[in-house]
C-alpha positions as a Markdown table, in Angstrom:
| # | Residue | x | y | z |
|---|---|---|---|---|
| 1 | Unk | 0.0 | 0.0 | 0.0 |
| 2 | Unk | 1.6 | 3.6 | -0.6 |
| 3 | Unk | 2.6 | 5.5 | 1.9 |
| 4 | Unk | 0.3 | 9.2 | 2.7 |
| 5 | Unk | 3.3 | 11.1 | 1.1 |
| 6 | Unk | 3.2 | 8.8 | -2.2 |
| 7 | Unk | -0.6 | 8.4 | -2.4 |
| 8 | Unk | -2.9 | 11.0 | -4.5 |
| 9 | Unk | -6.1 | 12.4 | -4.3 |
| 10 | Unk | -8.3 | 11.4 | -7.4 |
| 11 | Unk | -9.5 | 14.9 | -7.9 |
| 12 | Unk | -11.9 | 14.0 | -11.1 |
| 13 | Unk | -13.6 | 10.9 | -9.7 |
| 14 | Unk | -14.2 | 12.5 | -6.5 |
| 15 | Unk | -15.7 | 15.6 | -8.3 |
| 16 | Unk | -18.2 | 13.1 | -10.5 |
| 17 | Unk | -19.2 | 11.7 | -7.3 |
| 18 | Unk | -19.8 | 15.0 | -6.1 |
| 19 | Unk | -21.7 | 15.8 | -8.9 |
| 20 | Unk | -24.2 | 12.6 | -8.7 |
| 21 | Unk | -24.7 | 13.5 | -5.3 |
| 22 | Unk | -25.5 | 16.7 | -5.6 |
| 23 | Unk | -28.3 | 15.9 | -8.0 |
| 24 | Unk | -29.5 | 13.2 | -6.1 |
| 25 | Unk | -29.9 | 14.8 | -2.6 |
| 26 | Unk | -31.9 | 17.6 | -4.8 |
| 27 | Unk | -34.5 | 15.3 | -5.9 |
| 28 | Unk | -34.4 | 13.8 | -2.3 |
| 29 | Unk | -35.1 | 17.5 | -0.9 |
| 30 | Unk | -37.3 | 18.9 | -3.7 |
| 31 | Unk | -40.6 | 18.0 | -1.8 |
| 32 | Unk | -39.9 | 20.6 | 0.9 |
| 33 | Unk | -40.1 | 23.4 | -1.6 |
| 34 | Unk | -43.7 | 22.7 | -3.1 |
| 35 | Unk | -45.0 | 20.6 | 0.3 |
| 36 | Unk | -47.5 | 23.5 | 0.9 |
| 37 | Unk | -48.6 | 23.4 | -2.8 |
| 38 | Unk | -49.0 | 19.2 | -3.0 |
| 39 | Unk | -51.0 | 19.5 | 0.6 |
| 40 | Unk | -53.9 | 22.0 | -0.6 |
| 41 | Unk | -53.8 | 20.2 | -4.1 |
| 42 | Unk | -53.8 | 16.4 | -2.5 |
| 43 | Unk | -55.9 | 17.1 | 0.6 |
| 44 | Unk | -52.9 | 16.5 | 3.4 |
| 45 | Unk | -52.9 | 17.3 | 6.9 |
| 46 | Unk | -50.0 | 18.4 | 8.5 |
| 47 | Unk | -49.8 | 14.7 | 9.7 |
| 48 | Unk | -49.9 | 13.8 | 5.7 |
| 49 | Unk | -47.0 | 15.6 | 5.0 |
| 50 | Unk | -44.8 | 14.4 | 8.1 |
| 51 | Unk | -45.9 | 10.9 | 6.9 |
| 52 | Unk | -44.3 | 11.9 | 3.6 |
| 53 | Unk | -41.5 | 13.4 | 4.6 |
| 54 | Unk | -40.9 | 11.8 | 7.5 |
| 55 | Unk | -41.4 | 8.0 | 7.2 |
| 56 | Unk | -41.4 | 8.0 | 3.6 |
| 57 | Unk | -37.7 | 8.6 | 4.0 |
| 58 | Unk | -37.2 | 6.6 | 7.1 |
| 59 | Unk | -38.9 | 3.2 | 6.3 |
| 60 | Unk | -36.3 | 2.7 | 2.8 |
| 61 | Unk | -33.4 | 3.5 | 5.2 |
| 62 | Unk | -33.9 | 0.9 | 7.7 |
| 63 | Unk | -34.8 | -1.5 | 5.4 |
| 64 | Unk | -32.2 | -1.0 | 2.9 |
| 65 | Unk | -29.6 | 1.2 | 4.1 |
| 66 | Unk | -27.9 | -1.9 | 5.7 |
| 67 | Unk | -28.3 | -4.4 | 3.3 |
| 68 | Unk | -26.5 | -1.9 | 0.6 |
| 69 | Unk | -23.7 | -1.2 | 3.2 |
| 70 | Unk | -23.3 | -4.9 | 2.7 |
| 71 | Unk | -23.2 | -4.3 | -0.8 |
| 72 | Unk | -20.6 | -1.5 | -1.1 |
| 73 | Unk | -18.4 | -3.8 | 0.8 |
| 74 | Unk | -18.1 | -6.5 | -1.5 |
| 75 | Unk | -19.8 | -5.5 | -4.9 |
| 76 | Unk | -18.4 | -2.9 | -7.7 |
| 77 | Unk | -19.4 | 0.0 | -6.4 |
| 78 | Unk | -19.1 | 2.1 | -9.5 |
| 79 | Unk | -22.0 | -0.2 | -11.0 |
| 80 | Unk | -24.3 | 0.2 | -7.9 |
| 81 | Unk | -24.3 | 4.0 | -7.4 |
| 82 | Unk | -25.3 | 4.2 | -11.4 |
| 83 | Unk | -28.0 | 1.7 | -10.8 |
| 84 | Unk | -28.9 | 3.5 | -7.1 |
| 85 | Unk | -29.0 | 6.7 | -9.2 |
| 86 | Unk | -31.8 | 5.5 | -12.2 |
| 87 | Unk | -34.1 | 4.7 | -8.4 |
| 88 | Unk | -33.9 | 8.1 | -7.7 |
| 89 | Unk | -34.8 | 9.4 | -10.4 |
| 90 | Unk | -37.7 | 7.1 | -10.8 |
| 91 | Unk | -38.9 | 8.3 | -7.6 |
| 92 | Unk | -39.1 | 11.8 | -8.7 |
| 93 | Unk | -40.8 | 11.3 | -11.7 |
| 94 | Unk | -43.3 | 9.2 | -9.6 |
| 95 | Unk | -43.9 | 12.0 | -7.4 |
| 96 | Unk | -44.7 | 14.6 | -10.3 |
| 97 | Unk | -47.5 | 11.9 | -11.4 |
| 98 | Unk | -48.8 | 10.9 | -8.0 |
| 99 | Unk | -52.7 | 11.0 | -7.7 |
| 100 | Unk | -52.7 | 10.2 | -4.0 |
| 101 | Unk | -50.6 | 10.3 | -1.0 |
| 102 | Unk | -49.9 | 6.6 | -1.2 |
| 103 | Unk | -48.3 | 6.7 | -4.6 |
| 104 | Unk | -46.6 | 10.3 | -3.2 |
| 105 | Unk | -45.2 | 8.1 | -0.5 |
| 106 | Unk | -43.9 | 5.7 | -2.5 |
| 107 | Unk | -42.1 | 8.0 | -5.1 |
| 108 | Unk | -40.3 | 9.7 | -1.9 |
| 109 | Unk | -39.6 | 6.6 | -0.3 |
| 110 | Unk | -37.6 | 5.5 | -3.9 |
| 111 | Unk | -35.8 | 8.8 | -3.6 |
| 112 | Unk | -34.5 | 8.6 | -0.8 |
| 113 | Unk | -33.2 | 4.6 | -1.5 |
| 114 | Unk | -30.9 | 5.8 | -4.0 |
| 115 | Unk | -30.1 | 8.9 | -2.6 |
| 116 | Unk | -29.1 | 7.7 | 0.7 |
| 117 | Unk | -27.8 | 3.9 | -1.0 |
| 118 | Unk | -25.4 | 6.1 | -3.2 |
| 119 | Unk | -24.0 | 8.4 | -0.4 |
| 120 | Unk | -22.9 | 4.9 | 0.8 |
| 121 | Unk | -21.2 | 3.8 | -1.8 |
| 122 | Unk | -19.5 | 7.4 | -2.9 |
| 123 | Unk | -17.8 | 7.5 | 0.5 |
| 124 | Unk | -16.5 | 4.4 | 0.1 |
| 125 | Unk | -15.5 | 5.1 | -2.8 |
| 126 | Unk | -14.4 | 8.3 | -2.1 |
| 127 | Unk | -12.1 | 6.9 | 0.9 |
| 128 | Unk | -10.3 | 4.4 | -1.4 |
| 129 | Unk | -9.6 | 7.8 | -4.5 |
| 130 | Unk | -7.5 | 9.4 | -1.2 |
| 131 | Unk | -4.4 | 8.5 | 1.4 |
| 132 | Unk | -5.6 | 8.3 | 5.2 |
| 133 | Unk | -3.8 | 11.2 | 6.0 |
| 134 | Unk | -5.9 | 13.2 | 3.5 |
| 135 | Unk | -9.6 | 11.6 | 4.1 |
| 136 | Unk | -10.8 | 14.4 | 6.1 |
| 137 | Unk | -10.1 | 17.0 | 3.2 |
| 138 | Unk | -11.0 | 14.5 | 0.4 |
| 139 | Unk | -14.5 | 13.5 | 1.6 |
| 140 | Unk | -15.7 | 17.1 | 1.6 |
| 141 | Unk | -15.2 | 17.0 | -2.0 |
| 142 | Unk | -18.3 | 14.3 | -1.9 |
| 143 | Unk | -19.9 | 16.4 | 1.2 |
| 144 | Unk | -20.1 | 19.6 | -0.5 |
| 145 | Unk | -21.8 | 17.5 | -3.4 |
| 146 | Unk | -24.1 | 16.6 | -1.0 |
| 147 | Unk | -25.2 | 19.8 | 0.6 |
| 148 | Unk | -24.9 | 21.6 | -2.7 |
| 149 | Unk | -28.0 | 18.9 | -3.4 |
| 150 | Unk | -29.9 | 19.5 | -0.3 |
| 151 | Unk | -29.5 | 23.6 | -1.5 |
| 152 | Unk | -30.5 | 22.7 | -4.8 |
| 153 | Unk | -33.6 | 20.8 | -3.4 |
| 154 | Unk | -34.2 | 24.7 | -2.3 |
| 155 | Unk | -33.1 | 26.8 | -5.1 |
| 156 | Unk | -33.4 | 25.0 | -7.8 |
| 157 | Unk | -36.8 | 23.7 | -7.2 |
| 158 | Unk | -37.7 | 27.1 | -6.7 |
| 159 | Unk | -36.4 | 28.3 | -10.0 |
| 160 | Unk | -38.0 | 25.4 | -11.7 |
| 161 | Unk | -41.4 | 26.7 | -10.3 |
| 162 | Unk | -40.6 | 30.3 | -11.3 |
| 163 | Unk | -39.7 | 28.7 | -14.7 |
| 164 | Unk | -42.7 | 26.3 | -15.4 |
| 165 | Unk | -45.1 | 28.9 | -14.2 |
| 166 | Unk | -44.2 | 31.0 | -17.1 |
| 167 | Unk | -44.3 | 28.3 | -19.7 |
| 168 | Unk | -46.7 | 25.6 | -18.8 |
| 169 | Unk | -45.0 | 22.8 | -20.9 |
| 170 | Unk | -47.5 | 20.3 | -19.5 |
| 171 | Unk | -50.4 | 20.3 | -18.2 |
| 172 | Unk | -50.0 | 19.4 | -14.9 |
| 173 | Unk | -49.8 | 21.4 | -11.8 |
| 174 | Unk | -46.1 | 24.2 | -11.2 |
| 175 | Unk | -45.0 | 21.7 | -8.2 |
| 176 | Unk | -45.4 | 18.4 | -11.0 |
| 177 | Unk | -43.9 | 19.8 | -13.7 |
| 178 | Unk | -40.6 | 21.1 | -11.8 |
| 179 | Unk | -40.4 | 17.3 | -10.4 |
| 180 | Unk | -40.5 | 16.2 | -14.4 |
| 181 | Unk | -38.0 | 18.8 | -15.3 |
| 182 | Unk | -36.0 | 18.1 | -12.1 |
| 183 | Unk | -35.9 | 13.9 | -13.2 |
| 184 | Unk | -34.4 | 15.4 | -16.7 |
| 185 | Unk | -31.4 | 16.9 | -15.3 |
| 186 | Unk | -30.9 | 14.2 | -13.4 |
| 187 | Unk | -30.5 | 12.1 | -16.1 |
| 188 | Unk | -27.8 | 14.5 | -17.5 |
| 189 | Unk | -25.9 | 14.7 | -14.2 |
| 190 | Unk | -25.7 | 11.3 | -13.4 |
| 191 | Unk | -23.7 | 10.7 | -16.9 |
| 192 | Unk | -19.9 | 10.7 | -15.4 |
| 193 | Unk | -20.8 | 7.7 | -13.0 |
| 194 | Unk | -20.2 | 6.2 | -16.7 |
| 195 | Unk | -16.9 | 7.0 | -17.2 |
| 196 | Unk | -15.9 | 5.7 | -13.4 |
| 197 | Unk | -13.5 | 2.3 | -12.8 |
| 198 | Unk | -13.6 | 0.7 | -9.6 |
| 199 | Unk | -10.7 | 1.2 | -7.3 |
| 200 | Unk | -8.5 | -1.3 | -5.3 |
| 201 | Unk | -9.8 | -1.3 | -1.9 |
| 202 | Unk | -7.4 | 0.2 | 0.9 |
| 203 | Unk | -7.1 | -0.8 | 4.2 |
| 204 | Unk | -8.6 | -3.9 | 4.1 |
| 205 | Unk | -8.3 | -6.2 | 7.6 |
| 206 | Unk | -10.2 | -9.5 | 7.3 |
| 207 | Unk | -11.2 | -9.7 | 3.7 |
| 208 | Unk | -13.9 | -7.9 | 1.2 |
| 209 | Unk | -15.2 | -11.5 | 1.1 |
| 210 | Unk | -14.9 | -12.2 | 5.2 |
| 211 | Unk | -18.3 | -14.2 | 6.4 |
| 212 | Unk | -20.7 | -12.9 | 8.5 |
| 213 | Unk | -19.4 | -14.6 | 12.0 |
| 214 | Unk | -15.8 | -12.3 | 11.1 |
| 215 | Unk | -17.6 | -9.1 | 10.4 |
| 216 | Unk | -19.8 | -9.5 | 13.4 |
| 217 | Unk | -17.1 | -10.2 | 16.1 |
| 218 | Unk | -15.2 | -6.9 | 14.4 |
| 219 | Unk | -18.5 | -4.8 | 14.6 |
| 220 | Unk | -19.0 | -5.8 | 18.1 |
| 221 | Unk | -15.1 | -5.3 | 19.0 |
| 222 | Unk | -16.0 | -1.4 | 18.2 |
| 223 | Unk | -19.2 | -1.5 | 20.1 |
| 224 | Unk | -18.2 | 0.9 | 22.9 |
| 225 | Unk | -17.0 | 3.8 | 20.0 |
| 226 | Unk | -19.6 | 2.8 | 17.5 |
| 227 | Unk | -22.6 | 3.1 | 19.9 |
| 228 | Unk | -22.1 | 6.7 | 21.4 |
| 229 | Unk | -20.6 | 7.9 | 17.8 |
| 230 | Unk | -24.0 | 6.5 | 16.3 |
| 231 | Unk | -25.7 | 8.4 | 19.1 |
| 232 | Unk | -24.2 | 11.9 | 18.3 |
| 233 | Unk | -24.8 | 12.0 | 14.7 |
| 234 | Unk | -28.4 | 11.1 | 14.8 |
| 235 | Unk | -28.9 | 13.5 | 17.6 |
| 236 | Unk | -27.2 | 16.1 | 14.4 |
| 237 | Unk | -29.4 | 14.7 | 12.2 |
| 238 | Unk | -32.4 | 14.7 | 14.0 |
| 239 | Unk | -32.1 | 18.5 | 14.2 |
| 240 | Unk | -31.1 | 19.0 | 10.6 |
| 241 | Unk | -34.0 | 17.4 | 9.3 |
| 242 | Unk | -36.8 | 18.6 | 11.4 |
| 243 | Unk | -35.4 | 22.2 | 10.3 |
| 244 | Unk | -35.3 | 21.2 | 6.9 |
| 245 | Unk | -39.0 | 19.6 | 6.5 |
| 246 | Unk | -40.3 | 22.6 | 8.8 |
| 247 | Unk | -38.4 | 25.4 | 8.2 |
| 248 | Unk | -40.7 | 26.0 | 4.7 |
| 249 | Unk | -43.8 | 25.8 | 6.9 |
| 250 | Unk | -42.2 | 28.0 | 9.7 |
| 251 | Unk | -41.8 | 30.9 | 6.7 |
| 252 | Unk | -44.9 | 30.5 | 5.7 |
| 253 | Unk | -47.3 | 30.3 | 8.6 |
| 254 | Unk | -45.4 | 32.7 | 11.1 |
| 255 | Unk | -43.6 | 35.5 | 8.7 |
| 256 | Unk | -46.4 | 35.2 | 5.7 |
| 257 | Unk | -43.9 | 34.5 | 2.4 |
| 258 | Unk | -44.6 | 32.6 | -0.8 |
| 259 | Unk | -41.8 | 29.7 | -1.7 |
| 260 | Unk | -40.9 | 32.2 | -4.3 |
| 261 | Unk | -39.5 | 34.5 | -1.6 |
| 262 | Unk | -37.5 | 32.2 | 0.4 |
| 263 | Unk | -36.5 | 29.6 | -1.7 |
| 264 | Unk | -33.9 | 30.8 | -3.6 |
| 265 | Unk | -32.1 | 32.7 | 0.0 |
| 266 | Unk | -33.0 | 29.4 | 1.9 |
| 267 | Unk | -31.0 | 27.3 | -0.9 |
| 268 | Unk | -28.0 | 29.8 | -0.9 |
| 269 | Unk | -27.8 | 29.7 | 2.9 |
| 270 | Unk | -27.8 | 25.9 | 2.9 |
| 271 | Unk | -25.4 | 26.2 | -0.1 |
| 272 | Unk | -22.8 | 28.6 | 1.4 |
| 273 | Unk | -23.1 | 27.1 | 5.0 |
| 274 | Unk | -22.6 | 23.7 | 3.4 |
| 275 | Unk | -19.5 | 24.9 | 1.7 |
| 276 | Unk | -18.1 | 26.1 | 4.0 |
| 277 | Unk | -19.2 | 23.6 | 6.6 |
| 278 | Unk | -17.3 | 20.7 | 4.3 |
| 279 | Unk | -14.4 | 23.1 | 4.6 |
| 280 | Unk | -14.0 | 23.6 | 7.9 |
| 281 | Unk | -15.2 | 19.5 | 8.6 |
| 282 | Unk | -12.3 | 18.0 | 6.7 |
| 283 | Unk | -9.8 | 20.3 | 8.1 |
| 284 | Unk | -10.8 | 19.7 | 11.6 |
| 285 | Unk | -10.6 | 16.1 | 10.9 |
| 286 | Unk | -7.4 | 16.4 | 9.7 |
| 287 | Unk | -6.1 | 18.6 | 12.5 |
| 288 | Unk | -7.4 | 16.8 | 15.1 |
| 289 | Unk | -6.2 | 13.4 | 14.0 |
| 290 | Unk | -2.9 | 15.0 | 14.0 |
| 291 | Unk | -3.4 | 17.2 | 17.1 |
| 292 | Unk | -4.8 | 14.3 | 19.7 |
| 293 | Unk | -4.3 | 11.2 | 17.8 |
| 294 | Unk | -7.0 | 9.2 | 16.4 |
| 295 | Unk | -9.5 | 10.1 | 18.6 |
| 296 | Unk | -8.8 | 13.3 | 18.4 |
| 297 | Unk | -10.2 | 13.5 | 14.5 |
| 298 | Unk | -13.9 | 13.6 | 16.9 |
| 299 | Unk | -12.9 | 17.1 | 18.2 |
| 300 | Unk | -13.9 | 19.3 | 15.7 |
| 301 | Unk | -17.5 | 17.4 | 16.4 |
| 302 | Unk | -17.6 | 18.0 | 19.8 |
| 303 | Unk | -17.2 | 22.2 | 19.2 |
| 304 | Unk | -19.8 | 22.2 | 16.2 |
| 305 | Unk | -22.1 | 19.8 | 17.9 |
| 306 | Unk | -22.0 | 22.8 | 21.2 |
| 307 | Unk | -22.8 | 25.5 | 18.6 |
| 308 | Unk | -25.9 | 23.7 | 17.5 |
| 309 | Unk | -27.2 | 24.2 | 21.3 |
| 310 | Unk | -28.3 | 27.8 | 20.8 |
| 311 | Unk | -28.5 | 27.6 | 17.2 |
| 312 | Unk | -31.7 | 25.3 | 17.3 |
| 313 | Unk | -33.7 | 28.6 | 18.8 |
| 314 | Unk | -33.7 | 29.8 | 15.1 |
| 315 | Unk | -37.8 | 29.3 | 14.6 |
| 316 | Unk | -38.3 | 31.4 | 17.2 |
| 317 | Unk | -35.8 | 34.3 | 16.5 |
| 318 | Unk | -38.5 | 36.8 | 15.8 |
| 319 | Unk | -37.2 | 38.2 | 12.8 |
| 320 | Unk | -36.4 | 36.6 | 8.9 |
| 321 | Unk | -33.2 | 38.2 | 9.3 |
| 322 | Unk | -32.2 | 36.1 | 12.9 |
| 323 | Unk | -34.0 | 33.2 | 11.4 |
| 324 | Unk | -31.7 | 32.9 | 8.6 |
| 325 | Unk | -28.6 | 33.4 | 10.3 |
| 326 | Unk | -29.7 | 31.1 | 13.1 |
| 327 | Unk | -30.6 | 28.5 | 10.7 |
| 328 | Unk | -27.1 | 28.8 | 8.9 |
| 329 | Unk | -25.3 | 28.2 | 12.0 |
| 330 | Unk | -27.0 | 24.9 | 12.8 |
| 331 | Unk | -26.4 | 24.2 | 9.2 |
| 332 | Unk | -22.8 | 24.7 | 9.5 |
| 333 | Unk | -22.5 | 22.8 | 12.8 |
| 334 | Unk | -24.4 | 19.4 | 10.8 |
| 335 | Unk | -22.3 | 19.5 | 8.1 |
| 336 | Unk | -19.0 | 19.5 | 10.0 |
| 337 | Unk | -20.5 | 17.0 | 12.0 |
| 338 | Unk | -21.3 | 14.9 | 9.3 |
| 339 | Unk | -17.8 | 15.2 | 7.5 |
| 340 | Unk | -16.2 | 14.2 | 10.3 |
| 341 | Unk | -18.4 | 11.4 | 11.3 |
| 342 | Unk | -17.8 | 10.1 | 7.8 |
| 343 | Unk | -13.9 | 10.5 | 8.2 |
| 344 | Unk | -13.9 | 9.1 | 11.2 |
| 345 | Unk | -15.6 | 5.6 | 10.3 |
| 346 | Unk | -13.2 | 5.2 | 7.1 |
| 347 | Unk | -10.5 | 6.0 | 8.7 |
| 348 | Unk | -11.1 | 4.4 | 12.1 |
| 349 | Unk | -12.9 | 1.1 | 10.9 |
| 350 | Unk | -11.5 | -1.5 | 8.2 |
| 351 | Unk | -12.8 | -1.6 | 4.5 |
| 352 | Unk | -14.4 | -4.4 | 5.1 |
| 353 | Unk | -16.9 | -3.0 | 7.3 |
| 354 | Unk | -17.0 | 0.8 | 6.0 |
| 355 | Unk | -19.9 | 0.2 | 3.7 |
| 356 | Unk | -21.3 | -1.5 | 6.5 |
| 357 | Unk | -21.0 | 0.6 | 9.3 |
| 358 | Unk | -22.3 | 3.9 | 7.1 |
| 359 | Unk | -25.0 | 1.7 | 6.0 |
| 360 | Unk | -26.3 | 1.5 | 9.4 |
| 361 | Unk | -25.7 | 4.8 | 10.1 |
| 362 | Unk | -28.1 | 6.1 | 7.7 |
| 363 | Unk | -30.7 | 3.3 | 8.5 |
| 364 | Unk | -30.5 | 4.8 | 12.1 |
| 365 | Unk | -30.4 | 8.2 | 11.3 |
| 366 | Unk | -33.4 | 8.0 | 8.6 |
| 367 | Unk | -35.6 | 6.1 | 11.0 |
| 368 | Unk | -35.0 | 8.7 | 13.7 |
| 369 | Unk | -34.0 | 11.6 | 11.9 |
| 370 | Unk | -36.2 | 11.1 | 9.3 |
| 371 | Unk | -38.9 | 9.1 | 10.7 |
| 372 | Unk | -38.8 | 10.2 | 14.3 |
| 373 | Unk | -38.0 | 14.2 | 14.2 |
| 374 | Unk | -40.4 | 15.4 | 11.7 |
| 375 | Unk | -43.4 | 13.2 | 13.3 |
| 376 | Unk | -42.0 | 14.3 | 16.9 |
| 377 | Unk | -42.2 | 18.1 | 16.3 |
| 378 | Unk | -45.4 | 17.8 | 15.7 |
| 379 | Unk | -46.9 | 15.9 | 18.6 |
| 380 | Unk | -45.0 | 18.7 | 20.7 |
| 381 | Unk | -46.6 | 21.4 | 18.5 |
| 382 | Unk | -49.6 | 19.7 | 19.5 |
| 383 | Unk | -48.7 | 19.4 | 23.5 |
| 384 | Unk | -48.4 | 23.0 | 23.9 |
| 385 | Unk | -50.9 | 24.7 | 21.0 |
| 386 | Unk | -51.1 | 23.1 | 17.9 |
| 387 | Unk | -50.3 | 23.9 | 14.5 |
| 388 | Unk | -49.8 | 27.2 | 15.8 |
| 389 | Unk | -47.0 | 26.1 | 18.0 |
| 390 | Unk | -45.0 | 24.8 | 15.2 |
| 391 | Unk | -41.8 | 27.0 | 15.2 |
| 392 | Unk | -42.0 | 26.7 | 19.4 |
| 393 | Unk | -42.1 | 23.0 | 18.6 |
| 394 | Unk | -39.1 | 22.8 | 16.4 |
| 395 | Unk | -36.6 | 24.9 | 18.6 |
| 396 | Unk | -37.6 | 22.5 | 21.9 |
| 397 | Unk | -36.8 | 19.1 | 19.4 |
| 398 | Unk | -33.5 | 21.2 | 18.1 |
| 399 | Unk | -31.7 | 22.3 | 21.5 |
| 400 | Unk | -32.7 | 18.8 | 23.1 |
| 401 | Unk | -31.3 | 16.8 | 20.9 |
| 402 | Unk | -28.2 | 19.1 | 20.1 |
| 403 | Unk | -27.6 | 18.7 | 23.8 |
| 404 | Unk | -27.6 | 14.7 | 23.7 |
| 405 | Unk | -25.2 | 15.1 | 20.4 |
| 406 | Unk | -22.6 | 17.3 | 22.0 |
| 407 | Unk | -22.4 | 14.6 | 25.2 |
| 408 | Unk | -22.4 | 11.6 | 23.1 |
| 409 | Unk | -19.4 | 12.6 | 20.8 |
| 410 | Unk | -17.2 | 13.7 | 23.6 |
| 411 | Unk | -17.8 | 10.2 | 24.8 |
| 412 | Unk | -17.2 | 9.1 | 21.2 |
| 413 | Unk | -14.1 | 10.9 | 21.0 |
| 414 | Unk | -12.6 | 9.0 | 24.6 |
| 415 | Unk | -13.6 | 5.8 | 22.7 |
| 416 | Unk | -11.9 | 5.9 | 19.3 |
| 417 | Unk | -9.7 | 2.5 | 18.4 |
| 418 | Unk | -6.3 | 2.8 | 17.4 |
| 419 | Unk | -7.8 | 2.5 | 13.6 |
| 420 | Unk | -7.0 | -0.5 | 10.7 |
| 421 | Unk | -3.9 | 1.5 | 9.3 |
């Protein structure tokens, strides 16, 4: 294996990875934008739409997320975020044709397989196109991918809108057709996944073809980091995701604007935060690995996770101006989270069990995150006043949960194995 100093950084394959995830965690997050539009023009409930949103994300994940972490770890990978990419788009172009919420729930719950399926295999991917020493950096590459997507989801559903309203290609309703146009650039993006080769797997400690009895025993060897590490990043995601499924509603119900109005600031926000969150994530990493030792990659997660706290008051800041910049802190503080919880697992675990372990990551996460938060904010909502109460609702989910994050890394951090290389 080469040594940090020899190894390189595939810049181009990590930027057509970026690219496909970019697109796909836009169709993934396109519902948000038109969610008010689909619920007057399907008949939802608030309770609809969380079902939607909510546990049409979270059901795929913890069926599947695991089963294709087993996947990445011992199947071309190249070959099955192509095939995890033609899902996604099949699930958005089922959501601009669906008559009911059923067949709604079933087009988001295909989005978000190959979304979430081929965020698995890119950082696998990903991880092998770099040298240890250089993950932290190299995996932003696919991170700003993906929050450049879940901005897009904003922005440039929003200027689809804007853009079909004017032209009526079809004759469906503005929210449909920027879910058709919206599959058609996906199509286009997705292209360079063609031109991909699998890599040699790095790293490798028992075998890409180990049986199960061997990958168990090494999961459960890594039970005392993996549990509290799992813990933290749910607790991120949790917040990240009620404030992205609410935080449309929130603009519309308490300050009165249109999704014309916020969409395209909301998707910059997300954008620039991302960016920069990706940014300061990998160099953290980095740092910290070299700062405190392995463990010590966990650190930057710790800090972000404390600035989350006060961050999840942005619904109830008063003012658009306060919401937004409240908003892009927490923002920030999940994306370096999530970069360095991705860093973390391929350098700290073996290649064998990478896919794996991110697998069941995401399972968690989307049953909770997805599944749990969007569904939890509003029984509180209803606890203390109802739909009313939403914004009230989301900052009491965000600062609890932040507060179990920050605890559970720290613990996380104390906990980190020595690492496969």
């Amino acid at each position: 294996m080469r040594s940090d100093t020899q190894a390189e950084v595939r810049l181009l394959p990590l930027l057509a990875l970026a690219l496909a995830m970019t697109i796909g965690f836009a169709n993934m997050g396109s519902f948000g934008t038109v969610q008010e539009a689909a619920k007057a023009e399907l008949g939802l409930s608030d309770y609809g739409l969380s079902i939607v949103q909510g546990v049409g994300a979270a059901v795929p994940l913890a069926l599947l997320s695991i089963p294709v972490g087993a996947l990445v770890d011992r199947v071309n990978r190249v070959r099955l975020l192509i095939l995890l990419s033609l899902v996604w788009i099949a699930g958005t172009l089922i959501t601009a044709f669906a008559p009911s919420l059923p067949v709604l729930f079933v087009g988001r719950m295909l989005t978000g397989i190959g979304t979430t399926g081929g965020l698995t295999a890119a950082l696998s991917l990903g991880a092998d196109w770099c040298a240890p020493s250089r993950r932290g950096r190299a995996l932003l590459i696919v991170s700003v991918g993906k929050t450049l997507g879940i901005a897009c989801g904003f922005a440039l559903t929003g200027a689809l809108l804007t853009l079909v309203a004017r032209t009526e290609l079809l004759a469906i309703a503005d929210w449909r057709q920027a879910h058709v146009a919206l599959a058609c650039i996906s199509v286009a993006f997705a292209i360079p996944l063609l031109l991909l080769r699998e890599p040699e797997r790095k790293e490798v400690e028992a075998g890409s073809g180990a049986g199960f009895r061997v990958i168990a025993a090494e999961l459960w060897s890594r039970r005392r980091f993996l549990a509290p590490l799992f813990i933290g990043q749910v607790a991120v995601v949790m917040a990240d995701n009620a404030a992205i499924v609410w935080s449309p509603a929130v603009l519309g119900r308490t300050y009165g604007l249109e999704p014309q109005q916020f969409a395209g600031w909301l998707g910059a926000l997300i954008l620039g935060t991302g960016f920069v969150g990706s940014l300061l994530g990998g160099v953290a990493a980095d740092w910290g690995q070299k700062r405190f030792g392995r463990g010590g990659i966990l650190a930057g997660a710790v800090a972000a996770a404390a600035l989350g706290i006060p961050a999840a008051l942005f619904p109830i800041a008063g003012s658009v101006p306060i919401f937004a910049a409240t908003l892009g802190l927490l923002a920030l503080c999940g994306t370096i989270t999530g970069l360095i919880t991705s860093a973390a697992l391929t350098l700290l675990i073996p290649n064998e069990l990478r896919g794996l372990c991110i697998g069941a990551f995401i399972a968690v996460a989307g049953v909770i995150g997805y599944g749990v938060a969007p569904a939890l904010v509003i029984f509180v909502s209803r606890l203390i006043g109802g739909e009313a109460a939403l914004g009230s609702a989301l900052a009491v989910v965000g600062v609890v949960v932040s507060i179990a994050s920050v605890f559970a890394f720290r613990l996380a951090m104390k906990r980190a194995p020595s690492g496969p290389v």
